[in-house]
C-alpha positions in Angstrom: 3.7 17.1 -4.0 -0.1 17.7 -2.9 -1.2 16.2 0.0 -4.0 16.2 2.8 -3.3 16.0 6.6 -5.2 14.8 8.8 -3.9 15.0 12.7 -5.5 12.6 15.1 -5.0 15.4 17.4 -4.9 19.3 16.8 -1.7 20.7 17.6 0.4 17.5 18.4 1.3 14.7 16.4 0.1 11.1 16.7 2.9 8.2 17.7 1.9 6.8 14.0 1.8 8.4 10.6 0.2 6.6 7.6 0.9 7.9 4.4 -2.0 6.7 2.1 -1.5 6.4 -1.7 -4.2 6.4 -4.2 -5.3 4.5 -7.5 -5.2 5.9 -10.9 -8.0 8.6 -12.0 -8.5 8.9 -7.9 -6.7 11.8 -6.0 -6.3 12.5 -2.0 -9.4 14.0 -1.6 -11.3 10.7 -2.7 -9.9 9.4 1.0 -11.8 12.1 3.2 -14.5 11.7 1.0 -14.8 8.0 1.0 -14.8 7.8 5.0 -11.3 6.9 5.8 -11.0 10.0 8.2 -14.3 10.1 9.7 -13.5 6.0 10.4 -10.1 7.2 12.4 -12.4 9.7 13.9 -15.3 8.0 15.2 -12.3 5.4 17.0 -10.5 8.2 18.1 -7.0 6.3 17.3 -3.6 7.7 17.9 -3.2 7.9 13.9 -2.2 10.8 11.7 -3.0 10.4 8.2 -1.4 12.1 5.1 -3.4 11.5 1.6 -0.9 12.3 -1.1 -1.6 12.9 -5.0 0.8 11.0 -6.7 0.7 12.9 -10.1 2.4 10.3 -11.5 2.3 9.8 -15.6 4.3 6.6 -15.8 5.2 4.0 -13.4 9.0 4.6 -14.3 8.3 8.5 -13.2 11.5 8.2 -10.4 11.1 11.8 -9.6 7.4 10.5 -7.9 9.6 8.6 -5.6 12.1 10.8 -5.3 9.2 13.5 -4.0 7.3 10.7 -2.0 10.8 10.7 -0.1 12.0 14.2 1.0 8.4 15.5 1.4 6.1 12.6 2.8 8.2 9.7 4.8 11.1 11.5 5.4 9.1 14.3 7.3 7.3 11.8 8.7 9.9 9.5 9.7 11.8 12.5 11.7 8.2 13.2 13.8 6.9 10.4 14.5 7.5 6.9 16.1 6.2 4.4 13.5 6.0 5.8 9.8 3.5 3.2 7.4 3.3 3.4 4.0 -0.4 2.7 2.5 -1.8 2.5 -1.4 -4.9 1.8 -3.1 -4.6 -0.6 -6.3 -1.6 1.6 -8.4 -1.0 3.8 -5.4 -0.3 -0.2 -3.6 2.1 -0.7 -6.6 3.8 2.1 -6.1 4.1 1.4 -2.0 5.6 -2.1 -2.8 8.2 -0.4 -5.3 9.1 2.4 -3.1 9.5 0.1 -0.5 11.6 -2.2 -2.5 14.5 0.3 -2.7 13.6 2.1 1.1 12.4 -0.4 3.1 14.6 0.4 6.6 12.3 4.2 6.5 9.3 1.8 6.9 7.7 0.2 9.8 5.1 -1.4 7.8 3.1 -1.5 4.3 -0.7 -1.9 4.0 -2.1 -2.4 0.7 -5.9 -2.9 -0.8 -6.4 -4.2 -3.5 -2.7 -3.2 -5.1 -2.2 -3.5 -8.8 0.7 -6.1 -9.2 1.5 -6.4 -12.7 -0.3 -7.2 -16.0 -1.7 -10.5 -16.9 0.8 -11.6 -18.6 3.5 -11.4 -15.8 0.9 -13.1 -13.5 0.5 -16.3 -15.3 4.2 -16.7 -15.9 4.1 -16.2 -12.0 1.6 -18.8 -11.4 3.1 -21.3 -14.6 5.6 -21.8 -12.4 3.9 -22.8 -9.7 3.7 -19.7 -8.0 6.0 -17.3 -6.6 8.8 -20.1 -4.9 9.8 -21.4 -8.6 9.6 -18.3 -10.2 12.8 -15.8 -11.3 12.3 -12.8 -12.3 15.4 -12.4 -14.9 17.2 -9.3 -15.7 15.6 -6.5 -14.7 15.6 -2.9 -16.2 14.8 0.3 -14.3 11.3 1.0 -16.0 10.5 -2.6 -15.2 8.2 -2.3 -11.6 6.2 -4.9 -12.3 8.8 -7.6 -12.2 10.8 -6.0 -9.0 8.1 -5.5 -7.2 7.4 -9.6 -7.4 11.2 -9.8 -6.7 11.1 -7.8 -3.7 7.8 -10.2 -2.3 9.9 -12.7 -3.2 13.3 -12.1 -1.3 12.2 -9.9 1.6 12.5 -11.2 5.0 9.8 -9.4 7.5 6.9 -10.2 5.3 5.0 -9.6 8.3 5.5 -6.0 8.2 2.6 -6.0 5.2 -0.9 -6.0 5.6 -2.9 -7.3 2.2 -6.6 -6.5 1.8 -8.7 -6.9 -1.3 -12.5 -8.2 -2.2 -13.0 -11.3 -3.0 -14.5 -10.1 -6.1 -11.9 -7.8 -7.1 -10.4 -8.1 -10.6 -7.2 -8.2 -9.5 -7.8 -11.4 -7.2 -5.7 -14.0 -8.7 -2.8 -11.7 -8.3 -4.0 -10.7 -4.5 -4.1 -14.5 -4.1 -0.9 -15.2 -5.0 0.8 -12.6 -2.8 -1.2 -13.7 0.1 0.0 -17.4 -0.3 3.6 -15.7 0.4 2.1 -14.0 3.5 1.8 -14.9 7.0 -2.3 -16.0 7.6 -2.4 -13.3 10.0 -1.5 -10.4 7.6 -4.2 -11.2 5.0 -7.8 -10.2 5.1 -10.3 -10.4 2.6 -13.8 -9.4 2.7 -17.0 -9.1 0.6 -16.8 -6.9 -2.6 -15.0 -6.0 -5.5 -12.2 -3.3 -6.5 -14.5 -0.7 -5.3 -14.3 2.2 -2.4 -17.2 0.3 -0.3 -15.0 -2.4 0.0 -11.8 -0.6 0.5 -13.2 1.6 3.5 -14.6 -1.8 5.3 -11.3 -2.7 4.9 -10.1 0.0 6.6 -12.5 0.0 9.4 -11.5 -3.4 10.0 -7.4 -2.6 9.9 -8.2 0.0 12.8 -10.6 -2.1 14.9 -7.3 -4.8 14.7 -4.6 -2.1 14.7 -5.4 0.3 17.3 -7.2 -1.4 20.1 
């Protein structure tokens, strides 16, 4: 699995390792390129980052997960402290399902603007006035969409995600509802749409509140 490292400091490792997961048609190097390093940088946090490529064809792909395992948190969770999974609309989808199945190898989850499911599944969601009164039914392994919602639903330390998205973003009504089951607290949304502008003042902002 291609990745990029980034070490907050050369030949150590950082307390904190964030493993950032991107959207579809965009790849690790869009990260470095976007400003997410040079915004650790410029604050100097105690942060390593690892930008993955998730190669991923379909969303049932299990061997993606089984990869994201054995050669991104598992490394991670045997160097460092506090391991945090990250994604990026799909690559936030695929954070929520991995973490669905391998929560206890995660201290947190911080997602922007996450794809949560087609339109369909998201009115059924909010028919039933929103994600309380809503079941998810029989569920198949090719079906991420619906665990996903089921793992938001029954999950206890809902504090341990972070949600960020644009208030503009085409994905909003499903970003609401997910921040509706979050604490106030781990919710932020800002100016913008499903963009990269957006996405890095996102960023900028989780450091500034994160790392003090």
């Amino acid at each position: 699995m291609r990745s990029i490292f980034c070490a907050a400091t050369a030949g150590a490792r950082a307390p904190t390792q964030m493993i950032w997961l991107p959207g579809a048609y965009h790849s690790a190097q869009d990260f470095v390129d976007e400003g997410f390093v040079r915004a650790a940088e410029q604050r100097r946090v105690p942060l390593d980052l690892q930008f993955v490529d998730l190669e991923m064809q379909h969303l049932d792909d299990r061997d993606v997960f089984r990869r994201l395992r054995t050669e991104m948190v598992l490394p991670a969770r045997n160097s460092c402290a506090v391991v945090w999974l990250a994604g990026i609309s799909l690559g936030g989808l695929v954070a929520l399902d991995y973490a669905s199945s391998h929560s206890g190898e995660l201290d947190g989850l911080c997602l922007f603007a996450p794809y949560l499911g087609n339109r369909m599944l998201i009115n059924e969601i909010a028919a039933t006035s929103g994600l309380a009164g809503w079941e998810p039914g029989e569920l198949t392994e090719s079906d991420a969409e619906r665990r996903i919602w089921r793992y938001i639903k029954t999950r206890v330390d809902l504090a341990k995600l972070f949600l960020g998205y644009g208030r503009d973003d085409r994905f909003s009504a499903a970003h609401d509802m997910l921040a509706a089951a979050l604490p106030a607290d781990c919710v932020e949304v800002v100016a913008g749409g499903h963009t990269w502008s957006t996405w890095l003042n996102l960023w900028e902002n989780f450091l500034d509140s994160h790392f003090k």
